[in-house]
N, C-alpha and C positions, 0 to 999 in steps of 0.2 A: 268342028270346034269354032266359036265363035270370039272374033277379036277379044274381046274381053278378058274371056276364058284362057286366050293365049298368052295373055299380058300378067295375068294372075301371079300366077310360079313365080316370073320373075321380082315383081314386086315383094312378096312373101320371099325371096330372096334375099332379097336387101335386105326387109326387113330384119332376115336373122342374124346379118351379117351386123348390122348396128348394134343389133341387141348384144350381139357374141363380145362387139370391139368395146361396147358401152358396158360390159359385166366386167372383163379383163384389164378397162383402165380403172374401174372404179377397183378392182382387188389390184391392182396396182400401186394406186394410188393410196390404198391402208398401209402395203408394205412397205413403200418411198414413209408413210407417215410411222410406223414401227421400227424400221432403223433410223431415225432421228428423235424416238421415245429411247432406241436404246443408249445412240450416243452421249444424250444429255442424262438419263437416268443413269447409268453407270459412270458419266463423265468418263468417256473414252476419249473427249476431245484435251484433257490433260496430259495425259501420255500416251498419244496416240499407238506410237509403232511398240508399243509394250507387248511381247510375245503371248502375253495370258490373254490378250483381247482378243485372238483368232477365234476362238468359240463365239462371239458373236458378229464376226465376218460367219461365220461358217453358217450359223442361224441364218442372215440375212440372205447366204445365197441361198438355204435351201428353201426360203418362202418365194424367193424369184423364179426358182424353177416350176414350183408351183403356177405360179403366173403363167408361164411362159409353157405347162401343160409338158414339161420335160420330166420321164422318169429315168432318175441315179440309181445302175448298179454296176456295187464294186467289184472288183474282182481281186483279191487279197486283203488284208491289210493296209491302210494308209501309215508308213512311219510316222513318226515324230519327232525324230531325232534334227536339230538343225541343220539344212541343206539349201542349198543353191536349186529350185525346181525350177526343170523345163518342160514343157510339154507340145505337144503340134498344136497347130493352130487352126481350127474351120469356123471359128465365127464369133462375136462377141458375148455369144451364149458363152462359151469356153467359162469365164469367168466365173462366169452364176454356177455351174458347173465342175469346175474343179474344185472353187470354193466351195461346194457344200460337202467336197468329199474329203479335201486335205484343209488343213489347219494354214494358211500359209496371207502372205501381204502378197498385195501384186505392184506391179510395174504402171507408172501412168506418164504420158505426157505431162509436162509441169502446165500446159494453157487449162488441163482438163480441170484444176484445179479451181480456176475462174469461171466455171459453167451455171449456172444457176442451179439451184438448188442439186445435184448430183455432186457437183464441183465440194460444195459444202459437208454432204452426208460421205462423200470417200475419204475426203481431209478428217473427219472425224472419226471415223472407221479404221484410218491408220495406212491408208493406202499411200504409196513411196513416190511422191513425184520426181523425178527425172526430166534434168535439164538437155533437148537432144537439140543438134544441128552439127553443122560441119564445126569437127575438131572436139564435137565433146565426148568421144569415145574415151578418153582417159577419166574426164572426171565421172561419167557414168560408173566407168569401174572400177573407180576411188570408194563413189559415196555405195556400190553394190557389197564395196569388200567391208567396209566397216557397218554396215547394218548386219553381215554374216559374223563378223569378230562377237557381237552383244547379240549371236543365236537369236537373229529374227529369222524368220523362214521366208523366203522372198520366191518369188516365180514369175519368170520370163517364158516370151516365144521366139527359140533364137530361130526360125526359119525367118521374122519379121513381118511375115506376110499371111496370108491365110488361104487355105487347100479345096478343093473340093473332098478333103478328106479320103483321099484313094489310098496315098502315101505321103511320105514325109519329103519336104524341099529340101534344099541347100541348109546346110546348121551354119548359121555365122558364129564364130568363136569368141570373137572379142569378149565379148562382158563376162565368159566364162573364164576366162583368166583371173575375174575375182574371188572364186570358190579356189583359185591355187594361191592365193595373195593371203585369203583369210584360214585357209589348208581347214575346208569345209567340204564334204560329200556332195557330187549331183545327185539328184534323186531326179530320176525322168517318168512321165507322167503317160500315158497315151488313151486319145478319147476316140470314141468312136461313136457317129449319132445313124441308129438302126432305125426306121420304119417298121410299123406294121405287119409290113409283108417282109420282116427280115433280111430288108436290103440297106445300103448306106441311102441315109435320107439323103433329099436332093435341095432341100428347104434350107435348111436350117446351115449349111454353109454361104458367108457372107463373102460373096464373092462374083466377079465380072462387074458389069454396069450401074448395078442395083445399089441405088442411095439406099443409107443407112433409114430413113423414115419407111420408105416402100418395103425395104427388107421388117422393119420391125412388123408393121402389118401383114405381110404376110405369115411372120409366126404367129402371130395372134388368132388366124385361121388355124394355124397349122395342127393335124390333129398329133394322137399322144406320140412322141418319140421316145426311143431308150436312148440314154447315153451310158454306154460304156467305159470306165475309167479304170485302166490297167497300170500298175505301181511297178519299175521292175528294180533288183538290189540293188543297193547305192553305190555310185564309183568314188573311189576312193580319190584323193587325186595326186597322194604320195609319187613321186618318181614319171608323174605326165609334164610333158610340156603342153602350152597351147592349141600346139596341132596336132599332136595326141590324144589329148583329152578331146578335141572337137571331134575328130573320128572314128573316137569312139563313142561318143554321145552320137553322131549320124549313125553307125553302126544298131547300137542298138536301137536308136529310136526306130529305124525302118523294119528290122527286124521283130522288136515289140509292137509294131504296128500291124504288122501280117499277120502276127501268130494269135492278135485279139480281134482279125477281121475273119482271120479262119477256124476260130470259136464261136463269136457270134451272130455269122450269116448266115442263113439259109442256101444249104447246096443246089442251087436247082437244075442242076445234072444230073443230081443221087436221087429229089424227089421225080 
């Protein structure tokens, strides 16, 4: 084989690699420009956190998944009923994700708010900015409870942080004390992102060292993923205290976690 001939491949490499990243930003880049035709069309940015607007959050995420080469499936029913959601957390897919399968606002940093053009299209889409640092545990779950009181549907990650998706961390409680303030249902959420070979992908959780740019590229390689999102009853939250309720949202959420990792994985002891 002659130098040449060995240099080939790789070039033709790259090349598909620009082609693939240059197709993916440019469909990217129609849907960033479709949820800001639907905010100003609809004028969603008048009443933002208006509960009828979730349908076109839920639009936008399911065009992002697209992008992002993720296939949504449910497994029951998404309620509707207003509720406090939590769900685990493996990566900022989650959002595009959850979003395309429940009707729900999510939870943002208030800086995120200032970001260029995203910053813009979430403030218009109705997403909840969230003022954090030391000491603002009460007013986070001041302004959680009364967006629950006018039946917005809101959804937090109360583990805070993000998994390799095996299992579920630590539930912090606090902010769930506003679903007993505003005597609104949890409804817990649980995902799960399958590969190909019917294993827990290893991609698509955001997590260890990997900046968020290098991570995004890498999905954008990434070939098709399932994500799995499993819905389980809603707790009530009559007669819980804080640490109640938290133990029992860790309770089920780990256990809702198992029982949809050992539905949709392939057994490879059985095969």
């Amino acid at each position: 084989m002659t130098q040449q001939s060995a240099i080939a491949p790789k070039k033709i490499s790259k090349l598909a690699k620009l082609f693939l990243y240059g197709k993916k930003f440019a469909t990217g880049s129609l849907v960033l420009s479709e949820g800001f035709y639907m905010v100003f069309r609809h004028q969603l940015y008048k009443d933002p956190n208006n509960p009828a607007n979730t349908r076109y959050v839920q639009f936008f995420c399911r065009r992002l998944c697209d992008v992002f080469n993720l296939e949504i499936r449910l497994h029951g029913d998404m309620p509707r009923e207003p509720a406090l959601w939590v769900s685990n957390h493996i990566s900022w897919l989650d959002v595009a994700v959850l979003g395309s399968g429940a009707r729900v606002f999510f939870l943002a940093k208030a800086e995120v708010e200032k970001w260029p053009i995203l910053g813009a299209l979430a403030k218009g889409g109705g997403t909840l900015f969230i003022n954090r640092g030391s000491g603002d545990s009460v007013r986070i779950r001041e302004q959680i409870a009364q967006f629950l009181k006018k039946d917005i549907p809101v959804l937090f990650f109360p583990e805070a942080t993000t998994t390799d998706g095996t299992q579920v961390k630590k539930v912090h409680g606090r902010i769930l004390s506003a679903a007993i303030e505003a005597q609104r249902p949890i409804q817990v959420c649980l995902i799960c992102y399958v590969n190909q070979a019917g294993e827990l992908d290893s991609i698509a959780p955001f997590i260890g060292d990997t900046s968020f740019a290098q991570h995004v590229l890498a999905v954008l390689e990434m070939p098709k993923v399932t994500a799995h999102l499993k819905t389980l009853p809603a707790i009530h939250v009559a007669d819980h205290s804080v640490e109640s309720l938290t133990n029992e949202v860790q309770r089920q959420m780990r256990q809702g976690l198992a029982e949809l990792q050992q539905h949709v994985l392939i057994d490879k002891q059985a095969s």
